[in-house]
Every structure is written in C-alpha cells, then in structure tokens.
N, C-alpha and C positions, 0 to 999 in steps of 0.2 A: 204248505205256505212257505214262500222266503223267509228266510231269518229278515230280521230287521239292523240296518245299518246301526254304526255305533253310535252317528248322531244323532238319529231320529229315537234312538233310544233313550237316550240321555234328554233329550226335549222332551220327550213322555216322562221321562221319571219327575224330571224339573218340573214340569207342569202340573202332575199329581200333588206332587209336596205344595205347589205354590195356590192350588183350589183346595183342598186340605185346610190351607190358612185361611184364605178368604174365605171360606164356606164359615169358619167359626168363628169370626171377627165378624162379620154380618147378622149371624146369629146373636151374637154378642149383643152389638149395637141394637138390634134389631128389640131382642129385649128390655135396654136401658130404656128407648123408646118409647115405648110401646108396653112397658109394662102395666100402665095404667087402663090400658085401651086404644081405642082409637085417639088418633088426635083430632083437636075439636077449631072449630074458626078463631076460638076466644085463645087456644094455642100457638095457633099460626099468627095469630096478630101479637101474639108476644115475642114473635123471634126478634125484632127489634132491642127489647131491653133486658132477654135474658141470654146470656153469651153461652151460661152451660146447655142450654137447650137450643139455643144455634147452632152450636159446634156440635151435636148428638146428629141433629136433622142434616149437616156437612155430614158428616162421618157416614150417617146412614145411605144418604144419595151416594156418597164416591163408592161407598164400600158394594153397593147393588149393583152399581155401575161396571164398578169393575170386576167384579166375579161374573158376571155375564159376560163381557166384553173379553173377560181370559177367557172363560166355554168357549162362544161360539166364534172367536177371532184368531185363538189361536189354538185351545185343546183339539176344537174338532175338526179341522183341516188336519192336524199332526193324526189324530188318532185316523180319521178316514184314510188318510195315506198307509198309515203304518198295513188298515186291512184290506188295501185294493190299488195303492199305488196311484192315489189322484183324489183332488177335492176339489170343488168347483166353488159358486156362488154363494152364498148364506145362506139362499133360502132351498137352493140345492142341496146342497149339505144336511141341512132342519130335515128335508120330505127322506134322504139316506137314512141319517141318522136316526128316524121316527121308521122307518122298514125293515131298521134292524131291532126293535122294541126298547130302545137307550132314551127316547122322548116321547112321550104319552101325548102330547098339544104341540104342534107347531106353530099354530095362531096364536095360545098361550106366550110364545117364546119372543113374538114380533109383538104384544101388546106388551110383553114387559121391558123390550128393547123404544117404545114408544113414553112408554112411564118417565126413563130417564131422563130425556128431554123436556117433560114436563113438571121435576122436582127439584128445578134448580131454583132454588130460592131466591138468589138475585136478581135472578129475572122475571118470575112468575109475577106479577104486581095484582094479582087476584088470589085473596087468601083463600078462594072455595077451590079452584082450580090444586090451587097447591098440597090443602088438607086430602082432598078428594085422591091426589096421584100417589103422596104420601102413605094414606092408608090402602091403594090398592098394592101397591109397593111391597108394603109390610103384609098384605094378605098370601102374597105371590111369593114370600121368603119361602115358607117351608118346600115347596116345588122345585125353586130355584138351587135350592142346597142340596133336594134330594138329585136333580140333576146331577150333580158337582158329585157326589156320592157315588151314584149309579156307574157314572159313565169312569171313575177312580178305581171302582170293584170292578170294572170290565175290564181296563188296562189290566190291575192286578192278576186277573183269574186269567187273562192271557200271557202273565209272566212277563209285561212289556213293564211292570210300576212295581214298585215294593212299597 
C-alpha cells in the first residue's frame, strides 16, 4: 500500500481526536437526558418553561447531529481515500464502508441521518412526533459511538491515528 500523504494524515489524525470528543460529549448528554428514561409528551410539552431541559434536548440534537455528520461527511471519505484513493456518494461510501465490516446497518445510518431532521425542537410543533425522534435518537446512541470507535481503532491499528 502507498504511504499516505502528510495531509491526509494529519486529517485522519484531526479527525480521530475530533470523534473521540464528540463520541463522549454525546454520551455525556445522552445520559443527563435520559437518565431517567425515555422522555415522555408530559416532558416534551415542558420544554417551553424549563430552560435547563431545553438546553439538554439542544445540546442532545446538535451533539447527535454532529458526530454523524463528522462520520459520514468528513471521516469516511478521508479514511475511504486513505485505503483505495477515492470516495464517492454517501450512500456509496455506507454499502464500502459496510463490505469492509466498519458498519454492521446501513439503513440503520440513513434512519439515524433522518432523526435529525426531525429533533429539531423549533420546528417540530407536534410533541409525539418530537418525543418519538428524540427517544429513537437516544436508542441509536450507543451504535452511533461504537461506530465512531470502531472506525478510530481501524485508523489506529493502521497506524494512520494515534
């Protein structure tokens, strides 16, 4: 295999350390959340007058938001490149990335890229809708992390990440 260039290295390493964070700032949140359970409608219709638990359910959407959207928008183009020198489409990428054993559900990955558009609190104006995306959201953490894991120990174990 080619060595890999110095910047594509350096982008993998950046990258690792930068899912690293958000894998356990999610997790974080994910618990403050959630540690009671599922959220309930009688929940969701309190975000209005409880600011600490608005700003949890913010925190939670950006924070799912964006550790996805680091994955599959920027880690897994850099890493596909780093082992074949080309990355295509998203969902191109998902059916590689899933042939190399790095993502167990592909439709998993496009349902939880579909959540985030529907956990946006501002906009949602239907608290079932909201609660409902919410808790799949939080169902879908622990997969979403081990992605961010898995594919961290792959760079690593290829010496492209410390």
């Amino acid at each position: 295999m080619t060595p890999l260039s110095e910047s594509l290295t350096a982008r993998l390493q950046f990258l690792v350390r930068v899912i690293d964070k958000e894998a356990a700032h999610l997790s974080w949140t994910d618990a403050a959340l959630f540690g009671a359970g599922n959220l309930t409608l009688a929940t969701i219709a309190a975000l209005g007058a409880d600011e600490v638990l608005a700003e949890r359910v913010d925190a939670f959407v950006a924070r799912f938001g964006r550790l996805q959207d680091t994955l599959g928008d920027k880690l897994l183009p850099a890493l596909l490149t780093a082992l074949d020198g080309h990355s295509g489409p998203l969902i191109d990428n998902l059916h590689r990335v899933a042939r190399l054993g790095l993502l167990e559900d592909e439709t998993a990955w496009l349902r939880w890229r579909r959540l985030r558009n529907q956990m946006v609190p501002d906009y949602v104006e239907d608290p079932a809708v909201l609660a409902d995306a919410l808790n799949a959201a939080h169902a879908a953490v622990p997969a979403l992390v081990d992605v961010a894991r898995r594919w961290g120990d792959e760079l690593r174990r290829r010496g492209w990440a410390s």
